[in-house]
TORLO-376110 format. One record per residue (C-alpha): residue number from 1; residue in three letters; chain; x, y, z. Coordinates in nm, 3 decimals. Layout:
% TORLO-376110
{num:NUM | residuo:ala | cadena:A | u:X | v:Y | w:Z}
...
//
This chain:
% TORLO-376110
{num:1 | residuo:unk | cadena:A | u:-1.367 | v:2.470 | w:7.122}
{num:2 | residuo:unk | cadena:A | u:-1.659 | v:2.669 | w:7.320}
{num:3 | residuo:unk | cadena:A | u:-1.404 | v:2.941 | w:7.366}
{num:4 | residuo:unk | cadena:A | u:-1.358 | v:2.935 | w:7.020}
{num:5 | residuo:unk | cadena:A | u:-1.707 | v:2.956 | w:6.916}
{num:6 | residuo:unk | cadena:A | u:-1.773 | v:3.238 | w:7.213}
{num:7 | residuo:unk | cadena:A | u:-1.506 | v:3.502 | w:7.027}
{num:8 | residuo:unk | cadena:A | u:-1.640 | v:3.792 | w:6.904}
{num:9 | residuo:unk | cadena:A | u:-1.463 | v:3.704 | w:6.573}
{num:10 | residuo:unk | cadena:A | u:-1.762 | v:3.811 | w:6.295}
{num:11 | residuo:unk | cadena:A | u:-1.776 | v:3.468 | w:6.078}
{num:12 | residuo:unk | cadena:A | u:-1.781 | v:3.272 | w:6.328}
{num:13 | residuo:unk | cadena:A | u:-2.051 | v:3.411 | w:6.548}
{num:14 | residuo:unk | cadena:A | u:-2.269 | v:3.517 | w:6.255}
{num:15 | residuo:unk | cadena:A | u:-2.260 | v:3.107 | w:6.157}
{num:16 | residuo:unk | cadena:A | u:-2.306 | v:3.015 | w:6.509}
{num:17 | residuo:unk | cadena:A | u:-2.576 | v:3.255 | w:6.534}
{num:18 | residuo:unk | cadena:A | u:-2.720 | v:3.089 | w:6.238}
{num:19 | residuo:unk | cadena:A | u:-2.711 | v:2.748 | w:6.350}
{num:20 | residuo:unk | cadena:A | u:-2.890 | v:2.817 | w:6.627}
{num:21 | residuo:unk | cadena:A | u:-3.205 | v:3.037 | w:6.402}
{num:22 | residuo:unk | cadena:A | u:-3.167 | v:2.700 | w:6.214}
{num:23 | residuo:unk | cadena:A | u:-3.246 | v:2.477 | w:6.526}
{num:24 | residuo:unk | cadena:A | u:-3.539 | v:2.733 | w:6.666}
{num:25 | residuo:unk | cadena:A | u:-3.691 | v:2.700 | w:6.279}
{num:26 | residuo:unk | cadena:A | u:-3.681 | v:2.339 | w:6.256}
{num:27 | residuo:unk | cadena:A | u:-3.824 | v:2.342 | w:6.643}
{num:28 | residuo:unk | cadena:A | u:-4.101 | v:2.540 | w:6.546}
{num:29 | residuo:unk | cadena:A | u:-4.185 | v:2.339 | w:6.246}
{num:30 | residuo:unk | cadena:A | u:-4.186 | v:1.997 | w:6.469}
{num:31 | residuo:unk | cadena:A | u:-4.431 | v:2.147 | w:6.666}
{num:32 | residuo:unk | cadena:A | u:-4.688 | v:2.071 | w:6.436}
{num:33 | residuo:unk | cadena:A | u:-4.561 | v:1.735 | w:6.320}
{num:34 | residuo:unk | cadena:A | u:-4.639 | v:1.420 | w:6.446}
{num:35 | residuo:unk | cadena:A | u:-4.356 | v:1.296 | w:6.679}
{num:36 | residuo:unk | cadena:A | u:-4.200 | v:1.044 | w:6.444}
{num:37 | residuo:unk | cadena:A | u:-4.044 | v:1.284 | w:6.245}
{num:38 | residuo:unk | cadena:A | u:-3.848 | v:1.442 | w:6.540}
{num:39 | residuo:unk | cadena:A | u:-3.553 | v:1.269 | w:6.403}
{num:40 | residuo:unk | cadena:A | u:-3.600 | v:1.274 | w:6.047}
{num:41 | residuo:unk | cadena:A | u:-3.648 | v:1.665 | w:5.952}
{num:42 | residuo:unk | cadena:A | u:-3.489 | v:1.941 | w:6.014}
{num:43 | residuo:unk | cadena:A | u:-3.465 | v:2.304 | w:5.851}
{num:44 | residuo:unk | cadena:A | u:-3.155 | v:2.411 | w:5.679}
{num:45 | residuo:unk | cadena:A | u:-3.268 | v:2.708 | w:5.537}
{num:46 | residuo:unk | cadena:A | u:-3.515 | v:2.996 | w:5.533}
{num:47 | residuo:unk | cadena:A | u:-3.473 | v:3.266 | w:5.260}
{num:48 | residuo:unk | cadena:A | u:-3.655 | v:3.591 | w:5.175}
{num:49 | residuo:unk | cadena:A | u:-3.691 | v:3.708 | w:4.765}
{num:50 | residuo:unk | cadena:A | u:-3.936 | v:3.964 | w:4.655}
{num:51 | residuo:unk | cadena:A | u:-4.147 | v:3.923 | w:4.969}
{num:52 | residuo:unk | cadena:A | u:-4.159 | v:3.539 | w:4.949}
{num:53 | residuo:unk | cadena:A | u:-3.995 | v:3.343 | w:5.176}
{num:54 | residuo:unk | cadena:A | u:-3.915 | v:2.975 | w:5.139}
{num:55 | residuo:unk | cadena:A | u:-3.805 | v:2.740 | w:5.385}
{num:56 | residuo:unk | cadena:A | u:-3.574 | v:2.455 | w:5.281}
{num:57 | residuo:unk | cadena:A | u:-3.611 | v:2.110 | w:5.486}
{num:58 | residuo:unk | cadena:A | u:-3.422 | v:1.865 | w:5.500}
{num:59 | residuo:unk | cadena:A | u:-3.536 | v:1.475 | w:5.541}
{num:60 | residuo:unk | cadena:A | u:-3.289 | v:1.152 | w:5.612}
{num:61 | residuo:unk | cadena:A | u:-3.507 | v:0.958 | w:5.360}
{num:62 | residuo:unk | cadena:A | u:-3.700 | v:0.976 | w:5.039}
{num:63 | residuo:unk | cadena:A | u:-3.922 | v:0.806 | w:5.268}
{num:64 | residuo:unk | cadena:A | u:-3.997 | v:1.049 | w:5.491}
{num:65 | residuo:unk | cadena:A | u:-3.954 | v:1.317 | w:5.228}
{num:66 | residuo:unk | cadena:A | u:-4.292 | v:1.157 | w:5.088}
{num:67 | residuo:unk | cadena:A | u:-4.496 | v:1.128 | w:5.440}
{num:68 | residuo:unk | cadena:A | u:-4.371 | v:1.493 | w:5.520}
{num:69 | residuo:unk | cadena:A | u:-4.511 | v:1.644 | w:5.161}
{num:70 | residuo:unk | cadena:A | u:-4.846 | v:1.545 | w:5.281}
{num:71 | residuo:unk | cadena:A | u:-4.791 | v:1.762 | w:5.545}
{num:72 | residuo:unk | cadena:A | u:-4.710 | v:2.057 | w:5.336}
{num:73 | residuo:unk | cadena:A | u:-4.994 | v:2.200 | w:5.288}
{num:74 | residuo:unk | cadena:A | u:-5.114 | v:2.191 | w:5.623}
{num:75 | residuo:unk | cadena:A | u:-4.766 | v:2.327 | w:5.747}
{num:76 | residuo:unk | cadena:A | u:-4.818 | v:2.652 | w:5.523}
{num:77 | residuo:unk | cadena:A | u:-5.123 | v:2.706 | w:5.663}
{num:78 | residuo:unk | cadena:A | u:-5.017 | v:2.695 | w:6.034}
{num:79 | residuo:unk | cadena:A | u:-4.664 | v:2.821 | w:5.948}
{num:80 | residuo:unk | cadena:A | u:-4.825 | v:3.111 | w:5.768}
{num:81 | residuo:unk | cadena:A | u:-5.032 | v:3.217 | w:6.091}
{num:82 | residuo:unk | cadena:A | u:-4.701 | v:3.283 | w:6.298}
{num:83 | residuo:unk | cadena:A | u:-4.532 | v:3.634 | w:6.224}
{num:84 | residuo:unk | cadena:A | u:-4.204 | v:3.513 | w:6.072}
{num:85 | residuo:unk | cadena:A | u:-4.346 | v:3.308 | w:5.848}
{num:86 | residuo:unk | cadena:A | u:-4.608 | v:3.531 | w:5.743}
{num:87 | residuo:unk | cadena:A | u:-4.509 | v:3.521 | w:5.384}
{num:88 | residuo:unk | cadena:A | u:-4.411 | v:3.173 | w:5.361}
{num:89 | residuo:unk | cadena:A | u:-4.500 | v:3.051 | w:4.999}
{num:90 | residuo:unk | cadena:A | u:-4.304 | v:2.768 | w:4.920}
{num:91 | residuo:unk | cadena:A | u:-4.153 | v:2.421 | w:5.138}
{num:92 | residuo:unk | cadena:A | u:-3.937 | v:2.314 | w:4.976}
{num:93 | residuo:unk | cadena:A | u:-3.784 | v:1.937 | w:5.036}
{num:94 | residuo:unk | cadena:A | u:-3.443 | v:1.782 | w:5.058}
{num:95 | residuo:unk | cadena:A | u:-3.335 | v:1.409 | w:5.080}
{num:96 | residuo:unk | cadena:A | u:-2.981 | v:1.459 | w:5.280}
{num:97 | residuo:unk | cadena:A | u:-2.935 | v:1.061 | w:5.443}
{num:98 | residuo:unk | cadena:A | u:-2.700 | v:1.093 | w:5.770}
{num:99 | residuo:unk | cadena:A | u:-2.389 | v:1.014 | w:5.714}
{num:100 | residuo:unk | cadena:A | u:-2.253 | v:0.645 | w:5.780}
{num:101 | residuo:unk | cadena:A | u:-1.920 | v:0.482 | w:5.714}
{num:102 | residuo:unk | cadena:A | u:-1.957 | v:0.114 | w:5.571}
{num:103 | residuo:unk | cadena:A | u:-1.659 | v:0.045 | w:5.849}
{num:104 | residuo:unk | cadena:A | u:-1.945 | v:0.149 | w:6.125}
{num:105 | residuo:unk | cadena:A | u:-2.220 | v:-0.039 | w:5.914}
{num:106 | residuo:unk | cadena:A | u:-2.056 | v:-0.344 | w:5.898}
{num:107 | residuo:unk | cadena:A | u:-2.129 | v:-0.357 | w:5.529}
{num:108 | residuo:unk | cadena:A | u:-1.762 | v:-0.420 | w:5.427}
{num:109 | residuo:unk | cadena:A | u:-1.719 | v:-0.691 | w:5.173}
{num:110 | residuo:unk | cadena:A | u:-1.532 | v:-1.020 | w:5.290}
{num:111 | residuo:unk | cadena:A | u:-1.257 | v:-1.129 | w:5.044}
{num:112 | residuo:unk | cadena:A | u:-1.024 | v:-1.494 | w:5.022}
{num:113 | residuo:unk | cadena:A | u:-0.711 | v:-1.465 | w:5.068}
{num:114 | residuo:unk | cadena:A | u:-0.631 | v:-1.596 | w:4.734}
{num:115 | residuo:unk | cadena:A | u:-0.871 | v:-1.362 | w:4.536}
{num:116 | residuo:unk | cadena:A | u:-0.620 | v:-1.067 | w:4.582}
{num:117 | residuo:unk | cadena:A | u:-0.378 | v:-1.303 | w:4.423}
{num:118 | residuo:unk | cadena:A | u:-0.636 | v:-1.369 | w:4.100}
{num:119 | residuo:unk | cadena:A | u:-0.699 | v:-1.007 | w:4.071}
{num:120 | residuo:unk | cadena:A | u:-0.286 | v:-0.996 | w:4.037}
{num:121 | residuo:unk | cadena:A | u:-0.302 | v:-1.254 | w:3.780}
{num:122 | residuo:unk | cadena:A | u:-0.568 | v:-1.092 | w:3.600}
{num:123 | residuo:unk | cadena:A | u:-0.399 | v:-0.779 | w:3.558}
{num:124 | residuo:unk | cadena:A | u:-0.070 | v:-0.930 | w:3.460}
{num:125 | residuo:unk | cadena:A | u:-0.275 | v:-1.027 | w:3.111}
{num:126 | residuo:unk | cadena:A | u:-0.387 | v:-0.683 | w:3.054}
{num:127 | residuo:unk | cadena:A | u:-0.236 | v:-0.455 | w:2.788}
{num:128 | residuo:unk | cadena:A | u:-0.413 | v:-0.128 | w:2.930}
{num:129 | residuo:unk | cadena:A | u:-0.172 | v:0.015 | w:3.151}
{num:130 | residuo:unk | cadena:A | u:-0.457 | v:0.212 | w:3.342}
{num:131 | residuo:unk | cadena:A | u:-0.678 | v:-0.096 | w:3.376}
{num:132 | residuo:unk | cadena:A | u:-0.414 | v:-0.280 | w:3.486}
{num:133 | residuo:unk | cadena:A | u:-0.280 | v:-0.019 | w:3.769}
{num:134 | residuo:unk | cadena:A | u:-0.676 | v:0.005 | w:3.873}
{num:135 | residuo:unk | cadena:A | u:-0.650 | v:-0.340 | w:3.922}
{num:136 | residuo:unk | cadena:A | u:-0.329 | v:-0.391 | w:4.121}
{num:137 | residuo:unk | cadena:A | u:-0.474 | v:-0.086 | w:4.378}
{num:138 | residuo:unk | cadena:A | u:-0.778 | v:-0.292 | w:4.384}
{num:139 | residuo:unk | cadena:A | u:-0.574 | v:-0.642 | w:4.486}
{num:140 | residuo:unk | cadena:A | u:-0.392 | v:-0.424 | w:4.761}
{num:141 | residuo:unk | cadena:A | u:-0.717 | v:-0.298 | w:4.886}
{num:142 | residuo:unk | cadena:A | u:-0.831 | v:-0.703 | w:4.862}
{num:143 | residuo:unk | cadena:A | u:-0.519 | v:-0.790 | w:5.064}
{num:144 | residuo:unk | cadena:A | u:-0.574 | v:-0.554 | w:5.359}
{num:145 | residuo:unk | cadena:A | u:-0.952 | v:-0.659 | w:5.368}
{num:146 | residuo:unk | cadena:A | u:-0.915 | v:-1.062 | w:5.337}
{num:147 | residuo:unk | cadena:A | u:-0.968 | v:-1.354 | w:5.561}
//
């Protein structure tokens, strides 16, 4: 994969190359954040219109969306004072939670063994043929996840 991502090809060095502007932005930002948000924000993106620049950050919670806009105008302020961000007029915030199967959270529901078979039943005595095929994928689902 590194030799991959090494190639000279032009998309993918220009989005590596990117990724890694992304990581120095949201570095420089944590800089003057408190330490519990090391974890929790991160830039993912940084335009330029009209001789305005916005930078987009994103936060794992609504959460910590609302401790880091307290923050914001503070940030501006410091931001502002470094060269690259010397026409920084908007932050601009965005809730993006990390991404977690139910498998991995152990949140998977816990079925009977028999209610896959009243699901079946249920659907027998319906006359809507797409309710009734919703239901019957829905008992096989019950079936594979039942005790």
């Amino acid at each position: 994969m590194k030799k991959i991502l090494k190639q000279t090809s032009g998309n993918i060095e220009r989005l590596l190359q990117h990724s890694q502007y992304l990581n120095y932005l949201s570095k420089r930002l944590l800089t003057y954040l408190p330490a519990e948000f090391q974890q929790k924000v991160s830039v993912i993106g940084f335009s330029t219109k009209k001789n305005k620049q916005n930078l987009t950050v994103a936060t794992t919670s609504p959460a910590w969306a609302s401790k880091l806009r307290f923050y914001i105008p503070t940030l501006k302020r410091l931001l502002s004072s470094e060269a690259q961000f010397s026409q920084l007029k908007r932050i601009v915030i965005r809730v993006i939670p990390p991404k977690i199967s139910a498998r991995e959270e152990g949140n998977n529901p816990v079925y009977s063994k028999n209610s896959a078979t009243i699901i079946k039943n249920s659907a027998g005595h319906i006359d809507n043929k797409e309710l009734q095929a919703s239901l019957m994928r829905l008992a096989r689902s019950v079936e594979k996840n039942s005790r």
